[in-house]
MARVEX-901718 format. One record per residue (C-alpha): residue number from 1; x negated, y, z negated. Coordinates in nm, 4 decimals. Layout:
BEGIN
ATOM seq        X        Y        Z
ATOM NUM        X        Y        Z
...
This chain:
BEGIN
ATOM seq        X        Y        Z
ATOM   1   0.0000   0.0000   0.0000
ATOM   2  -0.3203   0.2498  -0.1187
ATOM   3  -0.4646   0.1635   0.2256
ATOM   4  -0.1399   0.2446   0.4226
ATOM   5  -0.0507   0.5531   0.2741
ATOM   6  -0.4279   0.6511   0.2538
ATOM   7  -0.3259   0.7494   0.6764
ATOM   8   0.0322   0.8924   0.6394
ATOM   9   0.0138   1.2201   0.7224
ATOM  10   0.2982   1.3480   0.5496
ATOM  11   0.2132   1.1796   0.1952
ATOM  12  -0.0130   1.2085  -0.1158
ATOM  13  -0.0266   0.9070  -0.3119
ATOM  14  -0.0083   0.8972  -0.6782
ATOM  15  -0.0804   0.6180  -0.8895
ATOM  16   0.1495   0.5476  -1.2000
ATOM  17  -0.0068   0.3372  -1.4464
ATOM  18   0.1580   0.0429  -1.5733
ATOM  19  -0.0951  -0.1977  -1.6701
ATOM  20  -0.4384  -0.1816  -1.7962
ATOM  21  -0.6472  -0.3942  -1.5447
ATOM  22  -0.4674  -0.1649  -1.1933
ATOM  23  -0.6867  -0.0476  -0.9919
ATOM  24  -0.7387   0.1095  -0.6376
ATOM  25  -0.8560  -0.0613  -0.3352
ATOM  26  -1.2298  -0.1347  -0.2416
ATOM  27  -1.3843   0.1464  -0.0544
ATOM  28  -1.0915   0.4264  -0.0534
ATOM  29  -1.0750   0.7070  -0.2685
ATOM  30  -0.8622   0.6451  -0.5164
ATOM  31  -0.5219   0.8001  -0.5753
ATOM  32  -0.5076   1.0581  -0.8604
ATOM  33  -0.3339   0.8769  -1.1306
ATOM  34  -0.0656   0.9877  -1.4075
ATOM  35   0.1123   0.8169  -1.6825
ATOM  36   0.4231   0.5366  -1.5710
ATOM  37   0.7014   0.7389  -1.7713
ATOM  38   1.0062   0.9447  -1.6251
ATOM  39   0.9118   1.2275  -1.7769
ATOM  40   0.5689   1.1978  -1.5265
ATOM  41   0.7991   1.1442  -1.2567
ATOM  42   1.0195   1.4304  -1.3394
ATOM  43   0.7157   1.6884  -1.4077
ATOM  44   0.5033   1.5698  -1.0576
ATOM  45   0.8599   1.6034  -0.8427
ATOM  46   0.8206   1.2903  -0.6770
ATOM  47   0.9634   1.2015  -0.3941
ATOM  48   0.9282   0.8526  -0.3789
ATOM  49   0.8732   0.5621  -0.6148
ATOM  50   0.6852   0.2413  -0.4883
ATOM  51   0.7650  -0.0495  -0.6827
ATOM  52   0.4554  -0.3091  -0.6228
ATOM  53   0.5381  -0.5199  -0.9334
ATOM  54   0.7071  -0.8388  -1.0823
ATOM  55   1.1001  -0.8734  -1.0543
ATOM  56   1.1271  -0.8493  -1.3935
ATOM  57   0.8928  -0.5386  -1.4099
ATOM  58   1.1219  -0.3770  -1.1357
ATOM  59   1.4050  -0.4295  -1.3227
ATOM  60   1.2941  -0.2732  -1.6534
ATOM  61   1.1195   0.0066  -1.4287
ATOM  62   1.3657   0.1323  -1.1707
ATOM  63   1.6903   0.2219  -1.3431
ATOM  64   1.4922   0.5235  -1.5521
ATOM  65   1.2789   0.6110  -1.2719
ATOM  66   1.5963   0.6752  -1.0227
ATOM  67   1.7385   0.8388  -1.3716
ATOM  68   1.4151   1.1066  -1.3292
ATOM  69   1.4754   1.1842  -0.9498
ATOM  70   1.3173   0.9588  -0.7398
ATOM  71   1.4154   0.7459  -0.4886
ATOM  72   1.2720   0.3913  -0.5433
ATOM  73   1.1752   0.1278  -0.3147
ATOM  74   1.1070  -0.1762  -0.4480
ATOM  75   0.9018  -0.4758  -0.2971
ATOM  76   1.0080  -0.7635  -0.5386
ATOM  77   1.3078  -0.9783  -0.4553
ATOM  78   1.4704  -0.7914  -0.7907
ATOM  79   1.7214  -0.6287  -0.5834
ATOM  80   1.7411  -0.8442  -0.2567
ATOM  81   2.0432  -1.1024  -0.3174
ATOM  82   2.3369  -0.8680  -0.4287
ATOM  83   2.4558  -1.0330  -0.7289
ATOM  84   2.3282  -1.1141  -1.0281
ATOM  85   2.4610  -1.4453  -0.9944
ATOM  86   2.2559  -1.5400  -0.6934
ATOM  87   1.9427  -1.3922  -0.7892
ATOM  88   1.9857  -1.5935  -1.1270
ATOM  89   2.0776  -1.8766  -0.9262
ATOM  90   1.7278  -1.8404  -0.6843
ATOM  91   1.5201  -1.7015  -0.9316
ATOM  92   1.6183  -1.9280  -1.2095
ATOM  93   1.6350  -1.5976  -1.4774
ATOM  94   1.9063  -1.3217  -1.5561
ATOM  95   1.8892  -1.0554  -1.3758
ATOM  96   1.8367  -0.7342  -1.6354
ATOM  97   1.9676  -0.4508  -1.4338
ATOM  98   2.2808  -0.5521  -1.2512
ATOM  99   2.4679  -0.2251  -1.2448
ATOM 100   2.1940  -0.1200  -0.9535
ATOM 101   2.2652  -0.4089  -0.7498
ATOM 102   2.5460  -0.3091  -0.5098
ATOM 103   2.3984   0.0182  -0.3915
ATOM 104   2.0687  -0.1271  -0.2978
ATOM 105   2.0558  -0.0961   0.0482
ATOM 106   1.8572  -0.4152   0.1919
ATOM 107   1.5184  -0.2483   0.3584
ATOM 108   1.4598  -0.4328   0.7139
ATOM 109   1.5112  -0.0949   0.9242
ATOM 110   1.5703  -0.3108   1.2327
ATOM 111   1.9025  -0.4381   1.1726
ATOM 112   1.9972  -0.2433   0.8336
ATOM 113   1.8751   0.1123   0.9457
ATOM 114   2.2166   0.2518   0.8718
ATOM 115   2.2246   0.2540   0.5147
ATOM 116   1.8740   0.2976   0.4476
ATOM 117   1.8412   0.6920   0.4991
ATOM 118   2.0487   0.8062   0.2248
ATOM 119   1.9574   0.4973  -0.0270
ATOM 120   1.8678   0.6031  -0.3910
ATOM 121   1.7048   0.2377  -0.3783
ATOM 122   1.5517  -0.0085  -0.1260
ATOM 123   1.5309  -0.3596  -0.1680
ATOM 124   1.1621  -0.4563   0.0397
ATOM 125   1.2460  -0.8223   0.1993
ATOM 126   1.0455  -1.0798   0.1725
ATOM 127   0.7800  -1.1520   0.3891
ATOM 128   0.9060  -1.4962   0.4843
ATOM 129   1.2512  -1.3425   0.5820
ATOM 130   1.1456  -1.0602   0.7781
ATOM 131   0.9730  -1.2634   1.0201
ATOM 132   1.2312  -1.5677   1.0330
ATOM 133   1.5412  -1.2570   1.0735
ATOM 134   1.3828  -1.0953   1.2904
ATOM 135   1.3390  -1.3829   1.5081
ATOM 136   1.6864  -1.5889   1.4316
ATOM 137   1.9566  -1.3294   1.3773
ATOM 138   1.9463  -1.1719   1.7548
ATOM 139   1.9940  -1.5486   1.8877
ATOM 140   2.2657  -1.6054   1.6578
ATOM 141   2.4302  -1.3052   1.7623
ATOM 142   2.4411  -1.4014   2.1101
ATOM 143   2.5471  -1.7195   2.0295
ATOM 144   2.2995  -1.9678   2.2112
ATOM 145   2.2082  -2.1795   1.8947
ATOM 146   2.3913  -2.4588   1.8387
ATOM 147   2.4581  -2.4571   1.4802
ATOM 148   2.5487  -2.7411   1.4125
ATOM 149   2.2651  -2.9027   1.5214
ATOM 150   2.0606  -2.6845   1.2745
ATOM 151   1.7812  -2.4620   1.2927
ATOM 152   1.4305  -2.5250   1.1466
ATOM 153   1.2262  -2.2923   1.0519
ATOM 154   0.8402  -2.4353   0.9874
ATOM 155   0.6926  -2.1548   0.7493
ATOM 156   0.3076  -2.1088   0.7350
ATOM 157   0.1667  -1.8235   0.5299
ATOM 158  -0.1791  -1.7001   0.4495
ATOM 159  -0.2872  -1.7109   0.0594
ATOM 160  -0.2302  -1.3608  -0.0304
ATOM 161   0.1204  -1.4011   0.0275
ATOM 162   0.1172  -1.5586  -0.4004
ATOM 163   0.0378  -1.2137  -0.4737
ATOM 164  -0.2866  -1.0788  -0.6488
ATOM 165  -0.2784  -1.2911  -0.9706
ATOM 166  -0.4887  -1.6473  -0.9463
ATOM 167  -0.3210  -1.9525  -0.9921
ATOM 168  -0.4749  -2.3320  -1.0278
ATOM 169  -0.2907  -2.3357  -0.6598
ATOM 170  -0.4541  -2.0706  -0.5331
ATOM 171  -0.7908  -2.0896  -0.6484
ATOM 172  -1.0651  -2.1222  -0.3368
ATOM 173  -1.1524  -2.4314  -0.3910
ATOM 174  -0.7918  -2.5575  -0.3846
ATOM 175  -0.6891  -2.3754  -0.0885
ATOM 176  -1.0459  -2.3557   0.1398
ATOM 177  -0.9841  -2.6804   0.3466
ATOM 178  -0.6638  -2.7473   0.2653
ATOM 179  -0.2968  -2.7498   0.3719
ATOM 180   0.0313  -2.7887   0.1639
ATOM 181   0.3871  -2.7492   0.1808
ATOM 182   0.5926  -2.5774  -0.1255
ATOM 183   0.9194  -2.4894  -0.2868
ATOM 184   1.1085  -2.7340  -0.0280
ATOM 185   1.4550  -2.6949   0.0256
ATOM 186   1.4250  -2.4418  -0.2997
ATOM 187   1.2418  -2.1494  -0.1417
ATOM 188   1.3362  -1.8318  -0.3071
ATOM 189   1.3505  -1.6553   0.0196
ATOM 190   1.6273  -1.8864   0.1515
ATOM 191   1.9526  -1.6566   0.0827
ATOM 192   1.7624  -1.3343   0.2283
ATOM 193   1.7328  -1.5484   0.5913
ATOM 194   2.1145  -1.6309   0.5521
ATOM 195   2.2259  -1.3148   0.4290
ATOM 196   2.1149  -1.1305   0.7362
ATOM 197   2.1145  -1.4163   1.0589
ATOM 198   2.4706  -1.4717   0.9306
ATOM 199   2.3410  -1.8823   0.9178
ATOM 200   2.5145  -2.0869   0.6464
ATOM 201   2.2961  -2.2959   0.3848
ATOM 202   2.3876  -2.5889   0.5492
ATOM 203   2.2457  -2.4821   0.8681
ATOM 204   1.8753  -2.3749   0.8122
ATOM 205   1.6115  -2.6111   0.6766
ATOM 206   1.3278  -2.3492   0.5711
ATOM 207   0.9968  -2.5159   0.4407
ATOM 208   0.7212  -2.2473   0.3315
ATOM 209   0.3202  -2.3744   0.3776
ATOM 210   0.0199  -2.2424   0.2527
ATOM 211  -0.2520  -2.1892   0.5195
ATOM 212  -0.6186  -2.1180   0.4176
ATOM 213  -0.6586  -1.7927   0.5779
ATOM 214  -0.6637  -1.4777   0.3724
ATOM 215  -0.3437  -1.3009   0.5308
ATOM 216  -0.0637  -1.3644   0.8242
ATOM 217   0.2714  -1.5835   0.8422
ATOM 218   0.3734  -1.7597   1.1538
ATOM 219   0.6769  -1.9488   1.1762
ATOM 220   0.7830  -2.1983   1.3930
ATOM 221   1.1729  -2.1725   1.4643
ATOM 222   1.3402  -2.5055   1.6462
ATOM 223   1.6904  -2.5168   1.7593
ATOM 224   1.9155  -2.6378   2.0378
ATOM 225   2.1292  -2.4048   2.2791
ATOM 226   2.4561  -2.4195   2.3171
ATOM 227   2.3833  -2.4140   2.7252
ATOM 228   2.1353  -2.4930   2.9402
ATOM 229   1.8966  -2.1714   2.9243
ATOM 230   1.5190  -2.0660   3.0174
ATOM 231   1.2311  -1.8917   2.7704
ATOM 232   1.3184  -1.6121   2.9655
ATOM 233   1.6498  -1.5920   2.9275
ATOM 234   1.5789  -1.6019   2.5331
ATOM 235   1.3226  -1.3235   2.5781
ATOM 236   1.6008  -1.1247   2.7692
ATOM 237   1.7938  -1.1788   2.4929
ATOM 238   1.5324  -1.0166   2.2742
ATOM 239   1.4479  -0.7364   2.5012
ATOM 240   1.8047  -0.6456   2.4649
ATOM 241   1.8319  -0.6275   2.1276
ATOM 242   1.5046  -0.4601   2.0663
ATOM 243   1.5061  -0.1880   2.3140
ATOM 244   1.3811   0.0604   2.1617
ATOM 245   1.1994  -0.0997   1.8526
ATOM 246   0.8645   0.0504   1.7904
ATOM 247   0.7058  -0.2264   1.6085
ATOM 248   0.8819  -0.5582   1.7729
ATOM 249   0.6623  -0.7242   2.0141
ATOM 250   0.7543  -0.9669   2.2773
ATOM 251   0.5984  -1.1938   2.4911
ATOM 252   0.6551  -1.3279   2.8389
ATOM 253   0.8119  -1.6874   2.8893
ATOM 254   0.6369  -1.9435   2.7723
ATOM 255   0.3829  -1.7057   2.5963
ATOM 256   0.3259  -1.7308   2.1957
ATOM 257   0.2204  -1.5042   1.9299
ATOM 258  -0.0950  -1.5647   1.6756
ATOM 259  -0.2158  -1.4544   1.3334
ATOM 260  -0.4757  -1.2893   1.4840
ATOM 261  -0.2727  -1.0166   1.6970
ATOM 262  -0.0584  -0.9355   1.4197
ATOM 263  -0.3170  -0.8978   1.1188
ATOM 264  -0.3476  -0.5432   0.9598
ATOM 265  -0.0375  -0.3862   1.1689
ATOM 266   0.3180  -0.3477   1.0921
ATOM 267   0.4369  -0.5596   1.4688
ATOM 268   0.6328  -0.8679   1.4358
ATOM 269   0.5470  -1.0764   1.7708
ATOM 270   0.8207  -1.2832   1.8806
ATOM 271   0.7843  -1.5673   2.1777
ATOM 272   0.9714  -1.8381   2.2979
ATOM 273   0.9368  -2.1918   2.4857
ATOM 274   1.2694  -2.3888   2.6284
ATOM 275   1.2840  -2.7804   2.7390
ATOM 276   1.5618  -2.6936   2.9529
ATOM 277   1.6656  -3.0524   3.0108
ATOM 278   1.7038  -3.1448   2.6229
ATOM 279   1.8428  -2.8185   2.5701
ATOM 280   1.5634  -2.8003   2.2746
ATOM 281   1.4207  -2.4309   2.2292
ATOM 282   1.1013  -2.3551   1.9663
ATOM 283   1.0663  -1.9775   1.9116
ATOM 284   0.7554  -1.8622   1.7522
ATOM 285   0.7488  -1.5324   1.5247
ATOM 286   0.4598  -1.3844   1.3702
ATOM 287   0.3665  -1.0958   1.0957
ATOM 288   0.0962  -0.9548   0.8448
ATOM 289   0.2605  -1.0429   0.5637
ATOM 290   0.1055  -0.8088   0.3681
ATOM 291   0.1988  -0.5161   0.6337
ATOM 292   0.5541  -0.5769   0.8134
ATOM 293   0.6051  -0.8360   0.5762
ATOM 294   0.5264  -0.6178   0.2774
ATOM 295   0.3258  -0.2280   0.2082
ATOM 296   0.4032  -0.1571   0.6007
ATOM 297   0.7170  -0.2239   0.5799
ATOM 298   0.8002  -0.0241   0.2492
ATOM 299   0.6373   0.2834   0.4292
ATOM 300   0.8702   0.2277   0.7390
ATOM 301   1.1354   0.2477   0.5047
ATOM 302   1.0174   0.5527   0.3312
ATOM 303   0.9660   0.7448   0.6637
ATOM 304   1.3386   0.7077   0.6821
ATOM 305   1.4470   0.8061   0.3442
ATOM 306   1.2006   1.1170   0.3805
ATOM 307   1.3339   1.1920   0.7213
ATOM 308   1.0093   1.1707   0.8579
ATOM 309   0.9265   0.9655   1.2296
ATOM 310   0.9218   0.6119   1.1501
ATOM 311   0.6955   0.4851   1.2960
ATOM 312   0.3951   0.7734   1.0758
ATOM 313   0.0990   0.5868   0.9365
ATOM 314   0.2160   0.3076   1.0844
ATOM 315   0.0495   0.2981   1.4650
């Protein structure tokens, strides 16, 4: 997020303190920093509140900081799932700040740009979810996937997508060399991909994969069409619905995206491949997932809460 906003042109970042061991990035100046209280917020007239933390820090965090002023976007999956119900039901606690849920407004700009604007508060989406909407809900909309048939969505990410704090399972030596599958059929992210494709539970097998690269997600999406169809007329499909989209990238038939054209930008790089005679389709989507799929993707947001151009710091 530092490094992001270190190139907005419209933006000075400050640093709120929360915790004792925060600290800027490596080799960037860092931002000046003041106290985590509303009364900080209040005094400093900020405009905008990033919320880089825990659910449950979000929670405790964001009612008194909109109280002070601010707009807040946050990047947890606090206020993702609407209810308190499902995000106790996916996150397996209570969720501490209900009352804020219903007037989140859900932050992927290409399909919920409406709401976002005015927003008091932004629910980030996952990384996972932004990639896998991005690439299923247009289809859906056209209606060439044959639901019920099912679509799978293969899920690999790079290590950085546990967040910053070590874990036994993300140690180097545990992940250098090494490939594994996790949360099956219980991935957290699973009601955000529903929620906006407009898929039913029943419908989308999601299973999330830990790749031994530092950064990137690319998923794998299969399905069947409801009618005989080409890559291209998928990719026409796309073009249609992203006209216009400043950081959706598409490539010709039978062309796929890779971790390596996406890393450090804020594109999402969609392609597609069709076995015309099965009627089998495999779509490929790609992301930095700590960029569109995270920090790039909050700033996005912000530009249009600000009323600045969306696409500043961004290209």
């Amino acid at each position: 997020m530092v490094r992001v906003l270190a190139r907005h042109p419209q933006v000075a970042p400050v640093l709120l303190e929360h915790r004792d061991d925060t600290h800027a990035s490596p080799g960037l100046p860092g931002p000046r920093r003041v106290a985590c209280t509303p009364e900080a917020v209040s005094a400093e007239g900020m405009s905008i509140i990033f919320l880089a933390t825990p659910p449950a820090v979000s929670m405790e965090l964001a009612p008194a900081l909109l109280a002070a002023g601010a707009k807040v976007i946050d990047l947890s999956g606090a206020f993702r799932l609407g209810t308190a119900e499902a995000y106790s039901l996916w996150y397996k606690e209570p969720h501490t700040a209900p009352g804020l849920l219903a007037e989140a407004a859900y932050g992927l700009p290409e399909f919920c740009r409406a709401r976002i604007p005015a927003a008091r508060l932004v629910a980030n989406p996952g990384c996972y979810p932004t990639a896998a909407n991005l690439a299923i809900r247009p289809l859906i909309e056209a209606g060439i996937v044959d639901r019920a048939a099912g679509i799978v969505c293969d899920a690999k990410s790079g290590v950085s997508g546990a967040g910053r704090k070590p874990t036994p399972k993300t140690h180097f030596c545990e992940v250098v060399g090494n490939f594994s599958a996790y949360s099956v059929l219980h991935h957290r992210h699973v009601p955000e991909v529903l929620k906006i494709s407009g898929l039913e539970e029943r419908e989308f097998s999601f299973t999330a994969q830990l790749l031994p690269v530092d950064r990137g997600i690319l998923e794998t999406i299969y399905f069947r069409t409801t009618r005989p169809l080409t890559a291209a007329d998928l990719m026409a499909v796309y073009a249609a619905r992203y006209a216009g989209e400043a950081f959706i990238r598409l490539y010709p038939a039978g062309q796929l995206p890779d971790l390596h054209r996406v890393a450090r930008t804020n594109y999402c790089d969609i392609g597609a491949v069709v076995d015309q005679h099965s009627g089998r389709a495999v779509v490929v989507s790609a992301i930095d997932n700590l960029v569109k799929g995270a920090a790039g993707q909050a700033v996005q947001n912000m530009n249009l809460m600000l009323g600045h151009v969306e696409t500043a710091g961004l290209l």
